[in-house]
C-alpha positions as CSV (number, residue, x, y, z in Angstrom):
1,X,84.1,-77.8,207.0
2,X,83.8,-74.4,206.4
3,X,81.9,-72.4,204.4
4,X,82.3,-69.6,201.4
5,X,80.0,-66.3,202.1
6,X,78.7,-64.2,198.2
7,X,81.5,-62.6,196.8
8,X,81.1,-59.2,195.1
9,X,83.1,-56.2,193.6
10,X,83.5,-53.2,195.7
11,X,85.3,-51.1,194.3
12,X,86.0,-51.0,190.3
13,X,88.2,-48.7,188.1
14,X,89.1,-48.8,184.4
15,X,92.7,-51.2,185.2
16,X,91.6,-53.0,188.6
17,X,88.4,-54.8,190.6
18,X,88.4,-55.1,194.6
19,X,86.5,-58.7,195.6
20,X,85.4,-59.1,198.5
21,X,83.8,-61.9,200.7
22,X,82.6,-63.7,203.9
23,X,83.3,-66.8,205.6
24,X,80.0,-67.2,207.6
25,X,81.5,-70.4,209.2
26,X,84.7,-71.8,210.1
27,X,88.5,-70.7,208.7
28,X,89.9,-71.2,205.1
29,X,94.2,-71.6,205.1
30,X,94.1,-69.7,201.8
31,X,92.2,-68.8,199.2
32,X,92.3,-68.5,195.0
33,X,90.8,-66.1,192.7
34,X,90.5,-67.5,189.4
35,X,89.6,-65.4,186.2
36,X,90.2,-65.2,182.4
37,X,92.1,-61.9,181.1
38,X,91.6,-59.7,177.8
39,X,92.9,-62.1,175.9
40,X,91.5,-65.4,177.3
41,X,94.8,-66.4,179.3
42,X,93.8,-68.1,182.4
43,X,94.7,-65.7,185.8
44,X,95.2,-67.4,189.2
45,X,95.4,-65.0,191.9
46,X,96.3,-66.7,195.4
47,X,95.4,-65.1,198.8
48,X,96.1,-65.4,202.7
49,X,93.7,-67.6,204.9
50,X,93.1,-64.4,206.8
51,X,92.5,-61.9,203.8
52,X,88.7,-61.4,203.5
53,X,89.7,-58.4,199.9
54,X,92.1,-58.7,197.2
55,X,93.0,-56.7,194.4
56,X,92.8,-57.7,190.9
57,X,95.2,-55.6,189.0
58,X,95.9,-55.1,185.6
59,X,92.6,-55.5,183.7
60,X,91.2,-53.7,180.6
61,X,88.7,-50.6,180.4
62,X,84.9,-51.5,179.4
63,X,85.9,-55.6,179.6
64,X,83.4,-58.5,181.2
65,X,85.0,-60.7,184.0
66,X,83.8,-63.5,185.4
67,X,85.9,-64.0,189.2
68,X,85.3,-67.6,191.0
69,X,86.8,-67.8,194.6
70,X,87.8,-70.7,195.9
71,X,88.7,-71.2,199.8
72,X,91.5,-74.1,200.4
73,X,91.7,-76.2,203.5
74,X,94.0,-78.8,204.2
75,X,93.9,-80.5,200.9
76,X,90.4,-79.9,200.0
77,X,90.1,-77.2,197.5
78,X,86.0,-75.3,198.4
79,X,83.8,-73.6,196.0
80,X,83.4,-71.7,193.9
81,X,81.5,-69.0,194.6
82,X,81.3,-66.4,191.4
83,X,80.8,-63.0,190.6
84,X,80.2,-61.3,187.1
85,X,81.8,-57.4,186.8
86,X,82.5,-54.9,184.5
87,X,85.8,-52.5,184.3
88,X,84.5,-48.8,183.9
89,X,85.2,-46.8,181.0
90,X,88.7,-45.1,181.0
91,X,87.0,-41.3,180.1
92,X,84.6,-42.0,182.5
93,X,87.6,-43.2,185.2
94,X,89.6,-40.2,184.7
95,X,86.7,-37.5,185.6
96,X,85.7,-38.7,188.4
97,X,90.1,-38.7,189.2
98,X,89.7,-35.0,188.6
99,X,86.6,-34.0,190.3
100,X,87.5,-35.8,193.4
101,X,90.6,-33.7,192.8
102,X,88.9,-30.4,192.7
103,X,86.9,-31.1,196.0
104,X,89.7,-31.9,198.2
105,X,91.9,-28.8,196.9
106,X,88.8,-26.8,198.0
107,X,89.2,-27.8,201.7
108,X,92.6,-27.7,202.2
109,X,95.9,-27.4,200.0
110,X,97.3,-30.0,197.9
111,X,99.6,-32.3,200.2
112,X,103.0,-33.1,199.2
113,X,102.9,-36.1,197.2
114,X,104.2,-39.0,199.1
115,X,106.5,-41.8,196.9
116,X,105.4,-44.9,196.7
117,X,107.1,-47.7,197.5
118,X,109.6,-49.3,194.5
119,X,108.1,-52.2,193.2
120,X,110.8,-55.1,192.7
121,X,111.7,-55.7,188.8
122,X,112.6,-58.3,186.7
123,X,115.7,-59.1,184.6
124,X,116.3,-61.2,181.5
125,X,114.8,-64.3,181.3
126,X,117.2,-67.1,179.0
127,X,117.3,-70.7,178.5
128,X,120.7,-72.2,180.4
129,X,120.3,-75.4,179.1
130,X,118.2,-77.2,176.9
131,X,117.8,-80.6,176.1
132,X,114.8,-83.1,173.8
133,X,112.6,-83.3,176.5
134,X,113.0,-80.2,179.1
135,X,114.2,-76.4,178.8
136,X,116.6,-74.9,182.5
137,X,115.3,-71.1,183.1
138,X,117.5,-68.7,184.5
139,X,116.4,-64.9,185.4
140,X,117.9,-61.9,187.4
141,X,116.0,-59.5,189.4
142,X,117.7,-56.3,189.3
143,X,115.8,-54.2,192.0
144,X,113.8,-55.8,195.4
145,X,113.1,-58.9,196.1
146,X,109.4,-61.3,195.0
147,X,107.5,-63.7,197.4
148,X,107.4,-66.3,194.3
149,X,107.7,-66.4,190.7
150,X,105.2,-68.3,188.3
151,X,106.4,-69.7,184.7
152,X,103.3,-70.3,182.2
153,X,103.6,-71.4,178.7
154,X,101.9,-74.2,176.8
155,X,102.1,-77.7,175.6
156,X,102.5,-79.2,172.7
157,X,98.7,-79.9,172.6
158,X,98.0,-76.3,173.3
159,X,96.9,-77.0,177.2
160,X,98.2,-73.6,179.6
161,X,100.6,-75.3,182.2
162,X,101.6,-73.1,185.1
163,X,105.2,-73.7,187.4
164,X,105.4,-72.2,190.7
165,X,109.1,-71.0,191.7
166,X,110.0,-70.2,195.5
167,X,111.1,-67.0,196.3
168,X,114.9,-67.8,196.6
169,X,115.1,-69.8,193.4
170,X,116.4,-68.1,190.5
171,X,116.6,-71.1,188.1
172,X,114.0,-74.0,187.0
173,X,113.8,-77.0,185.1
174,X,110.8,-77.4,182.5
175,X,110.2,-81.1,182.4
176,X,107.8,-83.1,180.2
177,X,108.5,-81.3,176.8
178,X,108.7,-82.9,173.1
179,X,111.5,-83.0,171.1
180,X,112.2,-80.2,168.4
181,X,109.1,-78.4,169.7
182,X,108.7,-74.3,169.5
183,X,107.8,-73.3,173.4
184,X,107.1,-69.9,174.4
185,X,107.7,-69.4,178.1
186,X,106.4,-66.4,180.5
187,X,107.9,-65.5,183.9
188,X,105.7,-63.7,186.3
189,X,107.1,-62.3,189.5
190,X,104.4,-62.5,192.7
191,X,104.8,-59.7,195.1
192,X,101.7,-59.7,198.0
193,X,98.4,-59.9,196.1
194,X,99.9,-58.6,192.7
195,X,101.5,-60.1,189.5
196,X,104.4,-58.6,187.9
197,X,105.6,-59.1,184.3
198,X,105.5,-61.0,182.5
199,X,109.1,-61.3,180.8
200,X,109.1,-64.1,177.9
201,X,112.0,-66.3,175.9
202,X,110.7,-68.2,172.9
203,X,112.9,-71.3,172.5
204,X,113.1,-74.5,170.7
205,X,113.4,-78.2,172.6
206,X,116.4,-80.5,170.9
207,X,115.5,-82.8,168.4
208,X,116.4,-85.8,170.5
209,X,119.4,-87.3,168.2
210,X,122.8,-87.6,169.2
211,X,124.9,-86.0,166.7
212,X,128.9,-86.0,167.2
213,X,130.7,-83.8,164.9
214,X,134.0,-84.9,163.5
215,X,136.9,-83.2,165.3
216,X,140.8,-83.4,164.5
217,X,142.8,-85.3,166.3
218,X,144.9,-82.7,167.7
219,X,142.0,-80.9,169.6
220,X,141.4,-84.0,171.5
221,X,143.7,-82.9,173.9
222,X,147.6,-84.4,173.4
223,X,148.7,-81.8,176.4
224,X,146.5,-84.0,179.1
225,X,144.1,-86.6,179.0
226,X,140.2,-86.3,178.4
227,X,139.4,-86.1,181.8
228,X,136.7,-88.8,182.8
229,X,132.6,-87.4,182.6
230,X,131.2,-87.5,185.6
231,X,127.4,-88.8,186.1
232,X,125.0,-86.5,186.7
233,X,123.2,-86.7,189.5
234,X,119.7,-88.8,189.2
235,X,116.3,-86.9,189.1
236,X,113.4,-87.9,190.6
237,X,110.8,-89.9,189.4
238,X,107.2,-90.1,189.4
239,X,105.5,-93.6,189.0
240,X,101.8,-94.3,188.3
241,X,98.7,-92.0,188.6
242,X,95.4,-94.1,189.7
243,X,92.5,-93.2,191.0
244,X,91.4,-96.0,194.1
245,X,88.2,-94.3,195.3
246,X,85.4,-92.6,192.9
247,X,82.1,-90.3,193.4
248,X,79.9,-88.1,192.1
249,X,81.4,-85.5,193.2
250,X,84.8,-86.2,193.9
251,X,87.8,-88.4,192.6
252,X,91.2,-89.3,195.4
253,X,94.3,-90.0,193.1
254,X,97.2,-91.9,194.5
255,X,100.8,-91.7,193.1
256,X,103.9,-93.5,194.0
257,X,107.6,-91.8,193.3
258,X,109.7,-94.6,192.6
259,X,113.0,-92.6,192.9
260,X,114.8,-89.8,194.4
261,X,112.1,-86.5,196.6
262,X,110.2,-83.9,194.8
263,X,110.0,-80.8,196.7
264,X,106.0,-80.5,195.9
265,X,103.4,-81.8,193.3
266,X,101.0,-79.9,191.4
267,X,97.4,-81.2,189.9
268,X,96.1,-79.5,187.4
269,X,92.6,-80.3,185.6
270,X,89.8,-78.3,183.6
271,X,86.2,-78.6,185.6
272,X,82.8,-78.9,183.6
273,X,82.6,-75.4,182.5
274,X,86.8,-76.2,180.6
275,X,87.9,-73.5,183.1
276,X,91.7,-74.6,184.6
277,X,91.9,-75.9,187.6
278,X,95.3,-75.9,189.5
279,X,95.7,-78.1,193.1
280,X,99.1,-77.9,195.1
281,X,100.5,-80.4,197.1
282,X,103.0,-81.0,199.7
283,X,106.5,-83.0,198.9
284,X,105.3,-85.3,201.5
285,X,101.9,-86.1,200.4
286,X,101.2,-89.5,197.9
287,X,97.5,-88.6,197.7
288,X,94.7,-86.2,196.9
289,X,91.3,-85.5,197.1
290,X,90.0,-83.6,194.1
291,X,86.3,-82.3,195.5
């Protein structure tokens, strides 16, 4: 199998950190950055099998990170390997901006200033439907387009859950939620190796009872019949979680779906040190190694 080289920062500003690492043997398919923010949120940053630097964007002046890097193949998820960094001050960031500045306009004459790129943007984010047990997200994006979209928010024990979106999908169903429960939902979009957003909807589950107002006659419809509800159509179902084969240092879970396809499954789990831990895997798959 293969194998994770160190990882270490080179290059770090006041907002962002550049990792960087080796593979000394073998290939990985992807890899994930993992890393708490300012504010303690769990960060997962996912990158291509054949990207040995990222990015990590949006951080805070002066602030302590801890990064762990973990290398993905087939269903085996490799690692960690860690790194501990620390953003430089923003005074301190913006004189070496302008001193860097003043040497370059001594050799030559400032060049026109090319534009970047637009980044894509995201719209509104509201609740289309909401029912006891699960909240439908809908959200426009008014300029580009994203690779993916992430939804976070937390249960009703207070555990982060993260939902990946595909890029095409502009809708999706929150399942698993408790009845007449507060939920505070954040919409990320993922363009390359950065996170945009997040926009957020606070919103309240239903409380689970069926409650039919009284309604006059006449509105009942005497100018045509009460046309006949049609069943929705049946969602998918997963059966039981067990776990057939145990060691020290690793744990295969088996699951059956007793109805209806699920276009992919996610496992997620918090390691020895409480840090999240999120596995993906494919529609196809009833099994999974945890190493």
């Amino acid at each position: 199998q293969p194998i994770l080289g160190e990882l270490r920062a080179s290059q770090v500003t006041p907002e962002s950190i550049q990792l960087e690492w080796s593979v000394p043997e073998g290939t990985f398919d992807s890899f994930t950055v993992q890393y708490r923010d300012a504010q303690g949120q769990p960060q997962v940053l996912p990158v291509e099998g054949g990207s040995r630097t990222v990015t990590v964007p949006g951080l805070s002046p002066s602030h302590r990170y801890k990064f762990n890097l973990y290398g993905l193949w087939g269903r085996k998820r490799l690692g960690p390997v860690s790194t501990d960094t620390v953003t430089e001050g923003r005074k301190e960031g913006r004189q070496a901006v302008h001193a860097l500045h003043f040497v370059v306009s001594l050799a030559a004459p400032d060049p026109e200033e090319e534009k970047p790129p637009s980044q894509p943007r995201l719209g509104k984010l509201r609740a289309s439907q909401i029912t006891p047990n699960s909240v439908q997200l809908e959200w426009s994006v008014p300029k580009g387009t994203f690779d993916s979209f992430m939804v976070e928010y937390r249960d009703v024990h207070g555990q982060s859950e993260s939902l990946p979106v595909d890029r095409g999908s502009h809708t999706v169903t929150v399942p698993g939620l408790s009845p007449s429960h507060r939920y505070n939902f954040y919409l990320y979009g993922i363009v390359g190796q950065k996170r945009l957003g997040p926009v957020s909807l606070d919103t309240i589950t239903g409380e689970g009872i069926c409650r039919v107002c009284p309604s006059p006659l006449w509105v009942l419809g005497l100018e045509s019949p009460v046309p006949q509800m049609e069943k929705p159509p049946s969602q998918p179902r997963l059966g039981e979680l067990t776990a057939p084969h145990i060691t020290p240092e690793s744990i295969q879970l088996e699951w059956s779906v007793p109805e209806g396809t699920f276009d992919s499954f996610t496992v997620q789990y918090r390691d020895a040190q409480g840090q999240l831990q999120v596995l993906p895997v494919e529609g196809a798959s009833r099994t999974v190694t945890v190493p």
